[in-house]
N, C-alpha and C positions, 0 to 999 in steps of 0.2 A: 476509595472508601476503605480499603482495606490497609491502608496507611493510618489514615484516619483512627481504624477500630484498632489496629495496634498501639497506637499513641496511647487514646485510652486506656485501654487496658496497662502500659504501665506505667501510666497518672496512676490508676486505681493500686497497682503493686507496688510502686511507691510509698503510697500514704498508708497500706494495710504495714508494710514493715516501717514506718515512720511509728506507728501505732503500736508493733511486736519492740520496737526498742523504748520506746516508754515504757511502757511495761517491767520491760527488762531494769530500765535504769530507775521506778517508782512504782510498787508494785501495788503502792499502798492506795493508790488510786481507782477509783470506780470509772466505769462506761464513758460516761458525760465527763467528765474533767479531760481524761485523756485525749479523748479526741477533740476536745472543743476546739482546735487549731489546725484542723487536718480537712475542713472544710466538707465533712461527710455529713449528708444528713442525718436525724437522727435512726431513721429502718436502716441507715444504708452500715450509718456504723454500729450496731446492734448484730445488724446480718453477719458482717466484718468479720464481729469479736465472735460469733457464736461459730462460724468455719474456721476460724480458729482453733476453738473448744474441741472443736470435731474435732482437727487435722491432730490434738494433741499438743498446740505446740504453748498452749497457756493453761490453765486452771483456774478457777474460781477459789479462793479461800472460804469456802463455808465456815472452817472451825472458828468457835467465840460468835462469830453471828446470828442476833436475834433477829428474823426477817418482821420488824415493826416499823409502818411507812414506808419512804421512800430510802433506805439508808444505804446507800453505796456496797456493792458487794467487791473488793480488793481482788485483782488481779494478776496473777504472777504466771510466768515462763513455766513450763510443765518441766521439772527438773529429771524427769524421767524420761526425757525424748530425744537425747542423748548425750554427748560432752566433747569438751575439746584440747587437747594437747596443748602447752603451749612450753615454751623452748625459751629463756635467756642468755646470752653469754655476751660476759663480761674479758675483759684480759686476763686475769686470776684467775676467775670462777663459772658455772655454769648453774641454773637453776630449770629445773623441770617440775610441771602441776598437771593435773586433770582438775579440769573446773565442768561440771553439769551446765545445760542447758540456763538453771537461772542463776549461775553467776557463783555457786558455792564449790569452795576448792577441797575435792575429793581425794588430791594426794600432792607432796611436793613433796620435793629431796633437792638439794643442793652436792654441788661436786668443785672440787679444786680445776683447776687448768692452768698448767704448765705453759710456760711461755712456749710457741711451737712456729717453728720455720718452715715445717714441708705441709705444703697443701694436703695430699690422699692423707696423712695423720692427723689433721685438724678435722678433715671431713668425718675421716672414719672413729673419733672420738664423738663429732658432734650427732654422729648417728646413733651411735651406740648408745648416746644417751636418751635420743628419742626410741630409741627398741625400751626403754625401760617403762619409762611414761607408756605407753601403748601395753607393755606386759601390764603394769598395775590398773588400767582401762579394762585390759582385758580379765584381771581376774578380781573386778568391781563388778562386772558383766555388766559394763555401760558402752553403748555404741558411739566409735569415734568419728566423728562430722566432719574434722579437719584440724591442721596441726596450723599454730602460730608460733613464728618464726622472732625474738625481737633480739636484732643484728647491731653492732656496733657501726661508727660507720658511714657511710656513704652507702646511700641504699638505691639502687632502680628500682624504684616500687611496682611500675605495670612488668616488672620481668624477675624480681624477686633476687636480683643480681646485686652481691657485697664488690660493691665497685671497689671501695678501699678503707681500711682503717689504718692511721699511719703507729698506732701502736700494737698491732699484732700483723707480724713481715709475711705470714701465710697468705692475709687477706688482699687477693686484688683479682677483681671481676671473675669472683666465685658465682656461678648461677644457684644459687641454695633452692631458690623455690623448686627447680627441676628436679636438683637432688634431691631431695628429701620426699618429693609425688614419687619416682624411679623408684626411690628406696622404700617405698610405704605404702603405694600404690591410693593413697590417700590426699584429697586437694591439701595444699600449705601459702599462707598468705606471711609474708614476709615483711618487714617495718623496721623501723629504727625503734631501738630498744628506750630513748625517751620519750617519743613520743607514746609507746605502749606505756609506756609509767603511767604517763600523761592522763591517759583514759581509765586506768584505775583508779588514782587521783580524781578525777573527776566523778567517776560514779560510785566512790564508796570512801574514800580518805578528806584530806581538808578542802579538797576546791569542788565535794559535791555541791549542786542544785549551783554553779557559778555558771555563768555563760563565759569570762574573758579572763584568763589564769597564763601566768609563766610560771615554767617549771625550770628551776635550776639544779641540779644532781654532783655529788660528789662525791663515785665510786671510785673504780679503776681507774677511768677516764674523768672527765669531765664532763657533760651532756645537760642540753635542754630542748624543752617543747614549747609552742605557744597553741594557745585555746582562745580563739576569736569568734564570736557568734555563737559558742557550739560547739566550734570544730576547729581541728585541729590543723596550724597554717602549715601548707607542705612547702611551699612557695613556686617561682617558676617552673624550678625544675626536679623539685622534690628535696633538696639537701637542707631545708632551713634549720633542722635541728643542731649541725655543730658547730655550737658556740664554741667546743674544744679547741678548735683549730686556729680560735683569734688569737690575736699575739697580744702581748699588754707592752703596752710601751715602757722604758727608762731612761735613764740619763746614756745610756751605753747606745753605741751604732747599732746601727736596723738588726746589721747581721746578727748581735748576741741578743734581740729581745727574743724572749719565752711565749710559749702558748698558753690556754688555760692547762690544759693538760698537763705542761709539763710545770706549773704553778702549786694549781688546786684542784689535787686529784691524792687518792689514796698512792697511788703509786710514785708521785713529786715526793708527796711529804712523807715516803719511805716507813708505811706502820703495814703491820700484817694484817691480812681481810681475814683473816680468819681466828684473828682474834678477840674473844670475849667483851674487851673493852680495850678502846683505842686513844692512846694518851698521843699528846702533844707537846713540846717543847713551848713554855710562854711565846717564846719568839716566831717560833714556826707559826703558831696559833694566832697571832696580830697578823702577821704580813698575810698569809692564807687569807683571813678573813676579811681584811683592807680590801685585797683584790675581789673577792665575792660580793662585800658589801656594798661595793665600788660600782661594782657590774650591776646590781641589782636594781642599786639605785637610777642606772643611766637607761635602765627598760622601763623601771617604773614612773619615769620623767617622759621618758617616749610612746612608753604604748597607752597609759594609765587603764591596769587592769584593773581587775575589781580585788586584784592579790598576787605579791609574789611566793611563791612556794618553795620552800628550799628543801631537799634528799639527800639521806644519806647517814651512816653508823657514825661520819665523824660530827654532825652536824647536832647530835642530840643536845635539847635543852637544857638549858644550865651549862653547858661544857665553854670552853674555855672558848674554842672555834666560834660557836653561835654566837657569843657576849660580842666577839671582836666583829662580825657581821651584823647584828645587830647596830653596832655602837655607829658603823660608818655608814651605814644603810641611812639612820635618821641624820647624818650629819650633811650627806650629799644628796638627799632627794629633795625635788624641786618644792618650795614652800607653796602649802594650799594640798598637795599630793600624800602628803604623809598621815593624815587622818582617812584619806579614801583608800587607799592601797595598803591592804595589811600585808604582813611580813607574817608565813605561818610556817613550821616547820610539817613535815609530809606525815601522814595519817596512813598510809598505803601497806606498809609493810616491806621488809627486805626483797619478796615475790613477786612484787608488784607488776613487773616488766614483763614477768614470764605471762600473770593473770592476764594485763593489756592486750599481751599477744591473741589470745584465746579470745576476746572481745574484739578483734580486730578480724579474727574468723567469724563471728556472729554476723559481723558487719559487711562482709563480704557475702556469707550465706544470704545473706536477708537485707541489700542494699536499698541505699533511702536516694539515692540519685542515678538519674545516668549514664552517670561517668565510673561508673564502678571501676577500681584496679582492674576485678576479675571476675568479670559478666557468668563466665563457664562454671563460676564453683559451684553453683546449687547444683548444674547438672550431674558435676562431679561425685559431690556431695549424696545425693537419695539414690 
């Protein structure tokens, strides 16, 4: 019986934070909408939202509300119950944010990164810049819940371990998530940095309100996520996001074909990230964009999402890159697919990965299955 009454009980914790992340991801919703799929009655899910209310960890929007009839009262994430660190890095660069409880980004700063070969210097750079994020946590006087990690890479996600990125020679079966708990004394959920895009994307850039989205990115590296159902495909063994790593075939022996990487990536097509606006060479600019339009096309033939998503400084619309993705995207996607599958450039902003990460602690504080990465965090966490 006592099996039993715990099963229960976390059916019932399930569906209450399947309920705290709608919220989170449509705030503009009342009682009744929200839950209608969560199979609560209607006292049970009333009760729900209202221990909630207590616990602090939602709000009611009164303001602009005239209480005439039945009119939904909008619900949002209490943004005062506290907030959460979250970490990017890229090969160049590194991006640090504090995002509050419902989703609003309370501070970011971006930093350069030097290409870096000895491990204790990559760590103790990446720390240093989590003591920053945490100083400006701390003098917001907002309480830190948990630091998100979003890793280039090869990621062990149940152990927060950078198995390997073959563009930065530091990285190989780094334990980050342990460092950074050691160092901070704070829980830290760790992820591959497109799929934390990913989930920006999806709750606030172009693939919101989508249930089945690819995400193709072209920073430093190369990187992509897929969104199936909802959620985000890790696959067997967790590595499904690098695309980087495929080789594009050519008329040359196996041995000289290229990666995306080292293809269509900021770092191939040799322009500064840290530049205002980033030009292209016509020519650079077709062949790049063949191979991306290329790609794009062979997922949107395979998976038929509801959209492919493309990221990234060099990708801006109108630029010479987009037109040449664009152009071969519609020439090689399967016909009948090409009206269903829009082609959208990303909505998310440069921070996006760092923001992901921070939802990816939410999601962890407040899991909706379980198989959670990391069952301990809440305890961690209050």
């Amino acid at each position: 019986m006592v099996l039993q009454a715990d099963t229960v009980s976390k059916k019932m914790e399930i569906r209450r934070n399947l309920l705290l992340h709608g919220i989170f991801r449509d705030g503009s919703k009342g009682r009744r909408e929200l839950g209608r799929n969560l199979r609560m009655s209607k006292s049970r899910l009333f009760e729900v939202v209202q221990e909630m209310i207590d616990e602090e960890l939602i709000v009611e929007n009164l303001e602009g509300i005239k209480r005439r009839g039945r009119i939904p009262i909008p619900l949002s994430c209490n943004p005062d119950y506290g907030c959460f660190v979250g970490l990017d890095i890229e090969l160049t660069r590194m991006r640090i944010v504090v995002v509050n409880f419902s989703g609003q980004v309370l501070f970011q700063r971006r930093q350069h990164l030097s290409p870096i070969k000895d491990r204790k210097m990559l760590l103790s750079r990446l720390l240093k810049f989590v003591d920053e994020g945490l100083a400006a946590a701390q003098e917001l006087k907002v309480r830190v819940l948990g630091i998100g990690v979003a890793a280039p890479g090869i990621i062990h996600k149940s152990t927060g371990t950078l198995v390997r990125y073959d563009l930065i020679e530091a990285v190989h079966n780094i334990p980050l998530r342990d460092v950074v708990e050691d160092h901070t004394h704070l829980p830290c959920v760790v992820d591959n940095n497109m799929s934390c895009y990913a989930l920006t994307e999806w709750t606030s850039g172009a693939a919101k309100g989508m249930s089945d989205f690819i995400l193709l990115s072209v920073r430093s590296g190369f990187g992509s996520a897929i969104m199936l159902g909802g959620k985000l495909l890790n696959g067997s063994h967790g590595f499904s996001s690098e695309a980087g790593s495929s080789p594009v075939p050519n008329n040359k022996p196996v041995s000289q074909w290229k990666t995306l990487h080292e293809l269509v990536s900021e770092t191939a097509l040799e322009v500064n990230p840290d530049a205002r606006d980033m030009t292209l060479s016509k020519k650079k600019a077709q062949a790049a964009g063949e191979i991306l339009g290329a790609q794009a096309a062979s997922l949107a033939s395979l998976l038929d999402p509801e959209a492919i998503v493309i990221a990234g400084k060099l990708l801006e619309l109108e630029g010479a890159l987009w037109n040449s993705v664009e152009r071969t995207y519609r020439r090689f996607i399967l016909p009948g697919v090409t009206d269903g599958v829009q082609l959208l450039h990303s909505q998310a902003g440069p921070f996006a990965a760092a923001v992901g990460a921070t939802q990816r602690c939410f999601q962890e504080l407040f899991p909706t299955s379980a198989d959670s990465d990391r069952e301990s965090i809440l305890d961690s966490a209050v």
